[in-house]
C-alpha positions in Angstrom: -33.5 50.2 -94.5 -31.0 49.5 -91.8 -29.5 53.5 -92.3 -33.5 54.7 -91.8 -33.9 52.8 -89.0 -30.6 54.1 -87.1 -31.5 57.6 -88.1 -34.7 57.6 -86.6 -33.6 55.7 -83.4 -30.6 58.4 -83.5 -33.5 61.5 -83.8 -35.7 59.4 -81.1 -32.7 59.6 -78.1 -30.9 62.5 -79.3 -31.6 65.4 -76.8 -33.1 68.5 -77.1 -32.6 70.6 -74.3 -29.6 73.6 -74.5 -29.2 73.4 -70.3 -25.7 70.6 -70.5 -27.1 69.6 -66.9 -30.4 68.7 -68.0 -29.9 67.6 -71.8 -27.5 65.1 -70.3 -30.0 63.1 -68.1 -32.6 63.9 -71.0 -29.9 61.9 -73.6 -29.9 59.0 -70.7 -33.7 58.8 -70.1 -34.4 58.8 -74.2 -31.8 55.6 -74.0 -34.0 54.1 -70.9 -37.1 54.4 -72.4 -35.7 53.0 -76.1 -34.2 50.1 -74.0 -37.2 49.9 -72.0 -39.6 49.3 -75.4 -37.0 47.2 -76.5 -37.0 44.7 -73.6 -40.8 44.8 -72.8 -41.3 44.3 -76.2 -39.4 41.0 -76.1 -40.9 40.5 -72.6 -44.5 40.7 -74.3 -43.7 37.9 -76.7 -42.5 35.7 -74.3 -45.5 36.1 -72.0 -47.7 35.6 -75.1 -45.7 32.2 -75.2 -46.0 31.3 -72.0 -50.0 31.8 -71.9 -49.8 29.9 -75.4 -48.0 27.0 -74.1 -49.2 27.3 -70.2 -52.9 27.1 -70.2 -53.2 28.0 -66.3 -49.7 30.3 -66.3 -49.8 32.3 -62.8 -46.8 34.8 -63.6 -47.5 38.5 -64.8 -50.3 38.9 -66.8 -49.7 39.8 -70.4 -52.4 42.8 -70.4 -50.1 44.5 -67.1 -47.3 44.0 -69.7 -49.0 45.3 -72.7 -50.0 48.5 -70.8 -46.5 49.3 -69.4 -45.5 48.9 -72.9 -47.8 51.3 -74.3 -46.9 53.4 -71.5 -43.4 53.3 -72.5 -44.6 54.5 -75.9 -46.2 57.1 -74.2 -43.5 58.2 -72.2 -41.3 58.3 -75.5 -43.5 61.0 -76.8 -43.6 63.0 -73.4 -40.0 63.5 -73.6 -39.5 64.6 -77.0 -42.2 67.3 -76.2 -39.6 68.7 -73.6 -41.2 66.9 -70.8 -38.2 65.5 -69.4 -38.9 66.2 -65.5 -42.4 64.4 -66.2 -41.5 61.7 -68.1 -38.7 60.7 -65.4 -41.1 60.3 -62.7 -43.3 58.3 -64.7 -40.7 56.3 -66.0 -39.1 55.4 -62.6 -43.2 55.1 -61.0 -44.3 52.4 -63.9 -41.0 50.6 -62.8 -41.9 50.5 -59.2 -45.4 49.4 -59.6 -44.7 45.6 -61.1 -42.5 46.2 -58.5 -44.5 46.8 -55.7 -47.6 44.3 -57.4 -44.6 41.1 -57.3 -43.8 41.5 -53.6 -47.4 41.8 -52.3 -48.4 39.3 -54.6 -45.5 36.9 -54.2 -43.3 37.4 -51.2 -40.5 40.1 -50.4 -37.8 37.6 -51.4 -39.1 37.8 -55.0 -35.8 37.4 -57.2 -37.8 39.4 -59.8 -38.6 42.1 -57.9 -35.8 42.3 -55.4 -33.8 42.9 -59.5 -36.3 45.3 -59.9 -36.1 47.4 -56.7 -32.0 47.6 -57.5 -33.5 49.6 -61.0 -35.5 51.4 -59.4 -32.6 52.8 -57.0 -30.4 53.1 -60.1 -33.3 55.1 -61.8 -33.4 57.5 -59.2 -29.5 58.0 -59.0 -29.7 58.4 -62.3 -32.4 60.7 -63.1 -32.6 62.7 -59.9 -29.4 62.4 -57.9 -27.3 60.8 -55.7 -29.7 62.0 -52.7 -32.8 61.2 -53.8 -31.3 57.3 -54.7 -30.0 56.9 -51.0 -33.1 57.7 -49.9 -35.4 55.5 -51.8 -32.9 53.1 -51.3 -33.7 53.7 -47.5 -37.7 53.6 -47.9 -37.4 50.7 -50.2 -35.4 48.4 -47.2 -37.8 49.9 -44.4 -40.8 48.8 -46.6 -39.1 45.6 -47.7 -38.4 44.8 -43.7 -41.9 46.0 -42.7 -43.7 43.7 -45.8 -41.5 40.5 -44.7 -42.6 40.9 -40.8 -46.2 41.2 -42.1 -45.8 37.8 -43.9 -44.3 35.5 -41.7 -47.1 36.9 -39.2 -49.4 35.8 -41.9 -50.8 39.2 -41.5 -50.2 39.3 -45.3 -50.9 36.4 -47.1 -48.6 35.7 -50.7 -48.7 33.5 -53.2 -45.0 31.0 -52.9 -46.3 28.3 -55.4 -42.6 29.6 -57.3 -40.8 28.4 -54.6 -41.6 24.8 -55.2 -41.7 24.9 -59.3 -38.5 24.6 -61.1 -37.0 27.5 -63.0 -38.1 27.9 -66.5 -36.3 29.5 -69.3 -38.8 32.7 -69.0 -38.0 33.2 -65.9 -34.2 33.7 -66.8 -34.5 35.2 -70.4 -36.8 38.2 -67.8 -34.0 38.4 -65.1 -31.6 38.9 -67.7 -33.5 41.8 -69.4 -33.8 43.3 -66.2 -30.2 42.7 -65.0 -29.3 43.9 -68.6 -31.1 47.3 -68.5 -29.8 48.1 -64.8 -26.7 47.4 -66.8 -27.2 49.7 -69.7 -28.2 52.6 -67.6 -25.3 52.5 -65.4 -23.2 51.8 -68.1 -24.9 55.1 -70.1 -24.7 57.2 -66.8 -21.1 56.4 -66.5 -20.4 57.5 -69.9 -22.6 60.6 -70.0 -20.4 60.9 -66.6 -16.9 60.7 -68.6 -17.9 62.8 -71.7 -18.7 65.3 -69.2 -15.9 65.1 -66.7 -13.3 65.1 -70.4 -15.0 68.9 -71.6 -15.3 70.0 -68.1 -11.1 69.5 -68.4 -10.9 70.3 -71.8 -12.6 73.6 -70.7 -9.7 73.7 -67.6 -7.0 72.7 -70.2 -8.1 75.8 -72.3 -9.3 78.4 -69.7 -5.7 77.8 -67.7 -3.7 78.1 -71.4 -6.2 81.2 -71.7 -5.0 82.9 -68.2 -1.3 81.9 -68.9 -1.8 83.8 -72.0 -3.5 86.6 -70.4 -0.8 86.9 -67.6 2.2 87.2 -70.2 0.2 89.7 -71.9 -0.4 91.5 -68.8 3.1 90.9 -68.0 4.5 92.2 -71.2 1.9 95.4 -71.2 3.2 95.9 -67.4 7.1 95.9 -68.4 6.1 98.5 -71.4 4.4 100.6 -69.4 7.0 100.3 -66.6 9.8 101.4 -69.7 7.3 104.1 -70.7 7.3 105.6 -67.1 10.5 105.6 -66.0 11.4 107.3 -69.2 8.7 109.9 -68.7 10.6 110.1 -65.0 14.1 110.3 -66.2 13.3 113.3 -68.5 11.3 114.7 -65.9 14.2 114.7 -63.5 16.4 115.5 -65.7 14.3 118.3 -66.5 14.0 119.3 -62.2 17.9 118.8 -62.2 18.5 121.3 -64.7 16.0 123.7 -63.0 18.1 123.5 -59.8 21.3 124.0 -62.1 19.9 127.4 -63.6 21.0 129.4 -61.2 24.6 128.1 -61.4 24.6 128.6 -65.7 23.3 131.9 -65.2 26.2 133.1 -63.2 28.4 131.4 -65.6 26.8 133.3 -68.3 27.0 136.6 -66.7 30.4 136.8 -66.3 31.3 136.6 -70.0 28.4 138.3 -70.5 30.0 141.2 -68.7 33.0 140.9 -70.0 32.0 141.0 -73.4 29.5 144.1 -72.5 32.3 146.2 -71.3 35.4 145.3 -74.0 32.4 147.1 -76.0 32.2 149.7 -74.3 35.9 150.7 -74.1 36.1 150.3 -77.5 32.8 153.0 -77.8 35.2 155.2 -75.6 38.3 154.8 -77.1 39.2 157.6 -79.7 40.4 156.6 -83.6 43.8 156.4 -82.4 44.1 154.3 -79.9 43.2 151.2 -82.4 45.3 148.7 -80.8 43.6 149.1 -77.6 40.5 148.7 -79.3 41.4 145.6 -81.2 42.4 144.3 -77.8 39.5 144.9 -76.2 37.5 143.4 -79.2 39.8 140.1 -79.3 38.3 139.5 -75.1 34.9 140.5 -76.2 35.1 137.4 -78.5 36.8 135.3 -76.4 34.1 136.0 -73.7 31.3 135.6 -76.5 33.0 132.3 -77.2 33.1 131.4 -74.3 28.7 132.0 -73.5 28.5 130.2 -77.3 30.4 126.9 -75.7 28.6 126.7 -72.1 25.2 127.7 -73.8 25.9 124.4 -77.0 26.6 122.0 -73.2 22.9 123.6 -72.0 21.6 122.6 -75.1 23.1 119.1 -75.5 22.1 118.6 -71.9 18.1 119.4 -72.3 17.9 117.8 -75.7 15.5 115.2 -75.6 15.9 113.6 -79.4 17.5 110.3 -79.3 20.3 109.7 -82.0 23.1 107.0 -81.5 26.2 107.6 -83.1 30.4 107.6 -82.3 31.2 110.0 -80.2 33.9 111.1 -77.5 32.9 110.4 -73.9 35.6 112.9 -72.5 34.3 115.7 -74.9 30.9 114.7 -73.4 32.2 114.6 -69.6 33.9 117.8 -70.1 30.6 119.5 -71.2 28.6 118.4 -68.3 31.9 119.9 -65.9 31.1 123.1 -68.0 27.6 122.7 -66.7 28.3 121.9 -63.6 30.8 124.4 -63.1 29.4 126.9 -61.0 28.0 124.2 -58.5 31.1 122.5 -58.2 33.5 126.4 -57.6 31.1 127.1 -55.0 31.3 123.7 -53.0 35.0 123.9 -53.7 35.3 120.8 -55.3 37.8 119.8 -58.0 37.0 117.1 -60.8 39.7 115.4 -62.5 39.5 113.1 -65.4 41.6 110.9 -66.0 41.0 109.1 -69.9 42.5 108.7 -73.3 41.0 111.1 -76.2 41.0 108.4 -78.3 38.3 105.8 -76.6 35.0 106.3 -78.6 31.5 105.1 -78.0 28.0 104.3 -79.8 25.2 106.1 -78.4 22.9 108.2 -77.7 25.7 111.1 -76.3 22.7 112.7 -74.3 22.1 109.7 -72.5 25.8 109.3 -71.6 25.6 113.1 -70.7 22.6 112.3 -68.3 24.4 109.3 -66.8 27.5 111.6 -66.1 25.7 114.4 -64.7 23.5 112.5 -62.2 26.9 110.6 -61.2 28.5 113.7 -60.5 25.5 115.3 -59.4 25.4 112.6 -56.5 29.5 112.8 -55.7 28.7 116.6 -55.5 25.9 116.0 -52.9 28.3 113.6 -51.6 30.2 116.7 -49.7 27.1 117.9 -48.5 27.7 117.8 -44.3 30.7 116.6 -44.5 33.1 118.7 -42.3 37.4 119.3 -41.8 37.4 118.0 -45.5 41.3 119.4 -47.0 40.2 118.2 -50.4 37.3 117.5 -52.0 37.6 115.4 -55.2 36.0 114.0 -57.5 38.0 111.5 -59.8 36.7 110.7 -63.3 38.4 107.1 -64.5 37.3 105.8 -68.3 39.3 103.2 -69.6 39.3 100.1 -72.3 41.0 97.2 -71.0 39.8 95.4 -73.9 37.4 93.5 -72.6 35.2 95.9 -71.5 34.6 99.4 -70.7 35.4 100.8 -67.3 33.7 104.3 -66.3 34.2 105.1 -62.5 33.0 107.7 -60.8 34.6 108.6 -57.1 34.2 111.0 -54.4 35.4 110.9 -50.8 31.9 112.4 -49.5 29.9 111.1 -46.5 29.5 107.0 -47.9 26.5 105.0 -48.2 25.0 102.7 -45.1 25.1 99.3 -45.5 21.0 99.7 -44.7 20.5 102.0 -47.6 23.3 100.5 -50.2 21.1 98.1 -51.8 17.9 100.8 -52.1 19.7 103.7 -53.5 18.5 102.4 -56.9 14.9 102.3 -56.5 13.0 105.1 -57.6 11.9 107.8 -54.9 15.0 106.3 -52.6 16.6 109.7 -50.8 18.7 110.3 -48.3 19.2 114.4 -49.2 17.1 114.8 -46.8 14.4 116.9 -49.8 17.9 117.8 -51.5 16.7 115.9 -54.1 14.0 113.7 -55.8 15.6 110.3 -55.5 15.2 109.4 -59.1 19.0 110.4 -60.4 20.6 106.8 -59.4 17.4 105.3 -60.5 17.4 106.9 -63.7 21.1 106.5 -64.1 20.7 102.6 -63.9 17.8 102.6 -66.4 19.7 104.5 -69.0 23.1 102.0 -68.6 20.7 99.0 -68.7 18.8 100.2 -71.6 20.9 102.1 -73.7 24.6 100.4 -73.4 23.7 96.7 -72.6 25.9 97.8 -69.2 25.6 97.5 -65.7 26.5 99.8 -62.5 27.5 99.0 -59.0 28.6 101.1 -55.7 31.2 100.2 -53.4 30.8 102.5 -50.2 32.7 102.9 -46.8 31.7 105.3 -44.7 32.7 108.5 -43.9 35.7 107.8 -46.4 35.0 107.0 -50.4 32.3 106.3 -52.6 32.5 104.4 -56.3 30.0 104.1 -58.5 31.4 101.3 -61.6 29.8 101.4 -64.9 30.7 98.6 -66.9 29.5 98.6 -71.0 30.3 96.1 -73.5 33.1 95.9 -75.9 30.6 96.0 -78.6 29.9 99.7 -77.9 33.3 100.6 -78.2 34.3 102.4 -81.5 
């Protein structure tokens, strides 16, 4: 019996609306009206006792209580047909009429009604807002002000016959109720308040872990894509650097090419005895072809784009991208020299160490650009294993790096070729000892005397 009855009161205050806002103050008005039955219910029964026991009782009469009653009942249904606006007019207007009734009837300083008129106010904070409760807070004190002048001018005459009978136990059990449901709603709003104020952080809580999650993401997506283009960038330089090579590795092919073209021909020309001359020429024609078969294997190591990490020799690589380089480096009559063992070994990817090597040179190269009354130009190739580490340095005595542009020369786009070049070899070159070796590279600079560029590469690379 007891389970029925709590379901149904639970189905009678349990709102209906899907608006949070709305269904909130609809959960708070279904509790107001409940209590409100509750108490006038109880309120009934003692004013039945009081006419029972009182023949000539002068308090409320029982048929005003009766009908607020019913209209409480009324109300009930009104808001469970979605009515909620409605019903909490009503509910806060059939307050403010016993209200209104006891201080005409009875005086302004009504204990009764001066409880009621605080309900009232807490009704309306309630139900409409914070606004609307300030101001029929206000019109309630003007009207309370304006009704106590009209009295003591006798203007409006009231009933005070309370004031000189004791207290009876009605009149406490009634202030009670009425100090009990101003209770109960505030205590309700408060809670509705709290349950809403934990979701709305709940909701924070989860919408911040949400955009911390969607920054990392963003974050992480940003860093691949950053990989992805300045991979795209480093083949397409390398590609650009090679087309400005071209010209240098054809030259270099047609002079063995030449070679080879007219040790053919002499042989063609020679006569049957003259076969040591022929074999002659034949043994420069393969030299020379040899020669084109070991510069065109550097061209080919140098554009290949497949990535396969194994041992290999960094001074066989170096000495290819010289090979390469050759032409460029005879015709700004610059020397390399390399000074390493043949017995230090790396794991790799030997294409990326060739690209590292050729934009390093590349750069010393460039280096010598403008640079005038130069008696030597050299470039000096150091790769060592001091056990701890490896050392590659690359030096030149070119032109030097500002102190201004030192600390940019690695960003991508960063020139100062003046359009000699793209600005993406020392970027590229730091990306590809970062990613590939676990290394790191640094300049030192002074100008107008040396540059070094330091690569430095983990032990664990060595082989």
């Amino acid at each position: 019996m007891i389970i029925k009855i709590t379901t149904l009161i639970k189905k009678l205050i349990s709102p209906k609306h899907p608006d949070e806002e709305i269904s909130r103050k609809e959960f708070i008005l279904n509790i107001l009206i409940f209590f409100s039955i509750l108490c006038f219910f109880i309120l009934n029964c003692i004013r039945l006792i009081d006419f029972i026991t009182h023949e000539n009782d002068r308090g409320l009469p029982i048929i005003f209580t009766l009908s607020i009653l019913g209209f409480f009942i009324f109300l009930a249904w009104l808001s469970n047909k979605g009515f909620i606006k409605t019903a909490a007019g009503l509910i806060i207007a059939i307050y403010s009429l016993p209200m209104l009734y006891s201080f005409l009837s009875w005086g302004a300083d009504l204990p009764a009604a001066l409880l009621m008129g605080v309900l009232i106010i807490t009704f309306f904070g309630v139900l409409m807002g914070a606004k609307i409760a300030v101001i029929s807070a206000a019109f309630l004190n003007i009207f309370l002000i304006a009704l106590t002048s009209l009295q003591s001018r006798n203007i409006i005459t009231v009933n005070t016959y309370w004031r000189a009978e004791k207290h009876e136990l009605g009149d406490a059990i009634s202030y009670a109720i009425l100090m009990m449901i101003i209770t109960v709603t505030v205590w309700i709003f408060d809670n509705q308040t709290n349950k809403a104020l934990s979701r709305a952080r709940q909701s924070e809580k989860a919408l911040a872990q949400e955009r911390d999650e969607l920054e990392i993401k963003v974050e992480e997506r940003t860093s691949q894509l950053r990989e992805m283009e300045a991979e795209k960038i480093s083949q397409l330089y390398h590609l650009a650097e090679f087309g400005r090579l071209s010209s240098g590795v054809f030259h270099d092919l047609i002079n063995p090419l030449t070679a080879v073209s007219l040790n053919l021909e002499q042989i063609k020309n020679e006569n049957q005895n003259s076969l040591a001359s022929a074999k002659d020429c034949l043994q420069q024609a393969i030299i020379a072809s040899h020669k084109m078969e070991d510069l065109i294997t550097c061209i080919k190591k140098s554009i290949k784009q497949e990535s396969s990490k194994i041992i290999f020799s960094p001074k066989v690589e170096i000495d290819s991208v010289i090979k390469i380089l050759n032409y460029k480096t005879r015709k700004s009559n610059i020397e390399i020299f390399v000074h390493t063992k043949d017995d230090i070994s790396l794991y790799g990817d030997p294409v990326k160490f060739s690209q590292i090597i050729m934009n390093l040179i590349s750069n010393s190269i460039d280096a010598y650009g403008t640079k005038e009354n130069t008696d030597a130009k050299i470039i000096n190739i150091n790769l060592i294993n001091n056990n701890e580490q490896i050392i590659l340095e690359v030096s030149d005595q070119g032109e030097g790096i500002t102190t201004e542009n030192i600390n940019k020369i690695f960003q991508p786009f960063f020139s100062t070729k003046d359009g000699r070049g793209l600005g993406l070899g020392l970027s590229s070159t730091k990306n590809l000892v970062e990613k590939e070796f676990s290394g790191s590279i640094n300049v030192q600079s002074i100008i107008g005397e040396k540059t070094i560029f330091t690569i430095l590469i983990p032990l664990q690379y060595a082989k």
